[in-house]
C-alpha positions as CSV (number, residue, x, y, z in Angstrom):
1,X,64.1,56.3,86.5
2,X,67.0,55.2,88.7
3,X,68.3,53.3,85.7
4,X,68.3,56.2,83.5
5,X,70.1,58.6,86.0
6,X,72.7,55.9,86.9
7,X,73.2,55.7,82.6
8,X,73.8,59.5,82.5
9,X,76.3,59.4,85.3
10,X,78.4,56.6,83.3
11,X,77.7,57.9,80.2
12,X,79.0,62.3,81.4
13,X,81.7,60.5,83.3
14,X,82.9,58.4,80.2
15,X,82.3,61.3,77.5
16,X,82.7,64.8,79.6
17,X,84.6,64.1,82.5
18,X,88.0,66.4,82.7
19,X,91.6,66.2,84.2
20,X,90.2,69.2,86.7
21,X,87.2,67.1,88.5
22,X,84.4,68.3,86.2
23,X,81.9,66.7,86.1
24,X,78.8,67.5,83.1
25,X,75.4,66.5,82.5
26,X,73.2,67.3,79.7
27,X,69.9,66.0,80.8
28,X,66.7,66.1,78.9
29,X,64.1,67.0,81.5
30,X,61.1,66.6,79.0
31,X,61.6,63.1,78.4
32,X,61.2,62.6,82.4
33,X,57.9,65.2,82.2
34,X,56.2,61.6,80.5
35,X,52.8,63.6,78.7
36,X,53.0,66.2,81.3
37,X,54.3,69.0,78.9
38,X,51.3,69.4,77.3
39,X,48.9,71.7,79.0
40,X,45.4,72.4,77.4
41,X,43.2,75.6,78.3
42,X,39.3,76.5,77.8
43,X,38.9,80.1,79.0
44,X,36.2,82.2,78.7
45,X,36.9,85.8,77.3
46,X,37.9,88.6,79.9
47,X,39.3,86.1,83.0
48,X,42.9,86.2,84.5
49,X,45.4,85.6,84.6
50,X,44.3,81.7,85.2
51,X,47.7,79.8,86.2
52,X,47.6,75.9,84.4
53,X,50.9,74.3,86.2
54,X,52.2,70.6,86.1
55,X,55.7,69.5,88.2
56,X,57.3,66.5,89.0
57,X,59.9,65.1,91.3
58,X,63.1,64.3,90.5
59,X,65.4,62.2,92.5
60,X,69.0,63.4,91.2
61,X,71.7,60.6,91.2
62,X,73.5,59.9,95.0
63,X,76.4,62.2,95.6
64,X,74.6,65.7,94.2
65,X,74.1,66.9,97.4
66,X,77.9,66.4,98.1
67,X,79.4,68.1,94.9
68,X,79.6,71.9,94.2
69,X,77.8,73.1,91.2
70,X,79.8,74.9,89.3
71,X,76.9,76.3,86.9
72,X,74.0,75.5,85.2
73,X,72.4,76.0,81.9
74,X,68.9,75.5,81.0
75,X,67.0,75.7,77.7
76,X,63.3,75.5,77.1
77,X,60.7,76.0,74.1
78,X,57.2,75.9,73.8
79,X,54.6,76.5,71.3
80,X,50.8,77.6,71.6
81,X,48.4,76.3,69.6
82,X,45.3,78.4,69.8
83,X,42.4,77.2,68.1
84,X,40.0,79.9,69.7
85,X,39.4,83.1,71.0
86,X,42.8,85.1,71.8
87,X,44.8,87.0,75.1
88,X,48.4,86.1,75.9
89,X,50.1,83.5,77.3
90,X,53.2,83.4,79.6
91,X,55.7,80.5,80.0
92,X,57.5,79.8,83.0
93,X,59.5,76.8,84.2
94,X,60.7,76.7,87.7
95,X,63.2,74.3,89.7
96,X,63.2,73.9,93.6
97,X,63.9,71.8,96.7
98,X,60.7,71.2,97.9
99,X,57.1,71.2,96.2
100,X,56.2,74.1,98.6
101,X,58.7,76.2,97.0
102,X,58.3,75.7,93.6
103,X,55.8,78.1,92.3
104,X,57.2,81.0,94.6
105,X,60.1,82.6,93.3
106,X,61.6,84.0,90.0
107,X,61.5,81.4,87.1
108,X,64.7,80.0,85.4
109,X,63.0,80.6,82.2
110,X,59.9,82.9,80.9
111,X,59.1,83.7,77.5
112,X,55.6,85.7,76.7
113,X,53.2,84.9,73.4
114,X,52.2,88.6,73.0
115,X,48.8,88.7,71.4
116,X,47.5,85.4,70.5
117,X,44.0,85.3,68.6
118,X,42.1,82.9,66.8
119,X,43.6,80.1,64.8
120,X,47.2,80.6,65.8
121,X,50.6,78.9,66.5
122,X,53.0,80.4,68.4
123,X,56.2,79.8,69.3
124,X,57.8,80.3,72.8
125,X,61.7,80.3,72.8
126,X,63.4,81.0,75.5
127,X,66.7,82.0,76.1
128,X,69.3,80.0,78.0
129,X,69.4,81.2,81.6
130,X,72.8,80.3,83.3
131,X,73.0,80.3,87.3
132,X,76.3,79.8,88.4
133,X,76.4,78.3,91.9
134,X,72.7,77.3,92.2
135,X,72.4,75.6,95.4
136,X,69.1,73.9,94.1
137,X,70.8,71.8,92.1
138,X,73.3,70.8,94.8
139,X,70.5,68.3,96.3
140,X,69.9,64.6,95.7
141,X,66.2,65.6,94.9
142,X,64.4,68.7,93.0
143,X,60.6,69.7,91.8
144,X,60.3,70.8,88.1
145,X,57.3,73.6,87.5
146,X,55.4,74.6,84.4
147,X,53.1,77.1,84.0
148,X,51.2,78.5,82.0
149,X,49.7,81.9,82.7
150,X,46.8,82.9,80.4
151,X,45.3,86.2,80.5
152,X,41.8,86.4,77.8
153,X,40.5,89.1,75.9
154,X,37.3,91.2,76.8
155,X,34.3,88.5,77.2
156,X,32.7,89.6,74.0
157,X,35.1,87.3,71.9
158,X,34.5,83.1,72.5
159,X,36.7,81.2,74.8
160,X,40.0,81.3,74.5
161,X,41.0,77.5,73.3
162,X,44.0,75.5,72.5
163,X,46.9,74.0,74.1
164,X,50.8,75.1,75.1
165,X,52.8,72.5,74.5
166,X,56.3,72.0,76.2
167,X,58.4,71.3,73.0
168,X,62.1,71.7,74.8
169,X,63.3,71.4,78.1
170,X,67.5,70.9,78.8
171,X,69.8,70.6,81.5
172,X,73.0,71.1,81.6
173,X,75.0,71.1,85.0
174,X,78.7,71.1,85.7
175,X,79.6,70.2,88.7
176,X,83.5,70.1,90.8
177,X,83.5,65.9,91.3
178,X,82.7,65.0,94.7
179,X,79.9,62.3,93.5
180,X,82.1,59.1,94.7
């Protein structure tokens, strides 16, 4: 994982670097998420909301913690696949510090299914949230959060099946250059 961080520094310093100390990475956080953006769900009708999360750790590249975000972007999609049963579905992605933290506050991006029932597919799109400033970012480490929050209809339909499935998930910070 090292590797690939150390590639996108070269790689946003050779492409995106500018004459005013800027520097900007695209990253594409579901690629490090490796199967985790996937998250299945087998509720019976009438329950929740029921909260499905996954996260990871990320270890940003040496110097983040010493440069000044200057903003960030981020982008995310999903799609429900619901094979049975029906309620909503809510979408969330969060970024913090510490693990502790992660679940706690307001999400950098949520997106709602509405009404999902029986054989259905259902897109989630987002839209791009930008944060300018966002000390989280300014760290040499960060958590990544998912969940999913399904709420079911009244327990006289069958179990409310299927899977959400993390189908986007960008990064894009620019940061004043302070990384060497």
């Amino acid at each position: 994982m090292r590797l690939k961080w150390l590639w996108a520094i070269w790689l946003a310093s050779a492409v995106t670097g500018c004459g005013q100390g800027h520097l900007v990475f695209n990253v594409d956080v579901l690629s490090f998420l490796s199967g985790a953006g996937t998250m299945p769900y087998d509720l019976p009708g009438g329950v929740g909301p029921v909260d499905s999360t996954v996260s990871r750790f990320f270890p940003l590249p040496g110097g983040f913690g010493k440069s000044t975000v200057d903003n960030v972007s981020i982008t995310g999609a999903a799609t429900i696949f619901n094979v049975t049963g029906g309620g909503n579905v809510l979408f969330d992605v969060f970024f913090a510090k510490t693990q502790g933290a992660l679940f706690t506050g307001t999400p950098y991006i949520t997106a709602s299914s509405g009404p999902v029932s029986g054989v259905d597919t259902v897109p989630l799109l987002s839209p791009t949230t930008v944060s300018p400033g966002d000390t989280v970012f300014n760290a040499d480490s960060l958590w990544v959060g998912v969940r999913a929050r399904i709420t079911t209809d009244p327990p006289v339909l069958p179990h409310m099946t299927g899977q959400l499935r993390l189908t986007e998930l960008n990064v894009r910070i620019v940061l004043n250059d302070k990384i060497f």
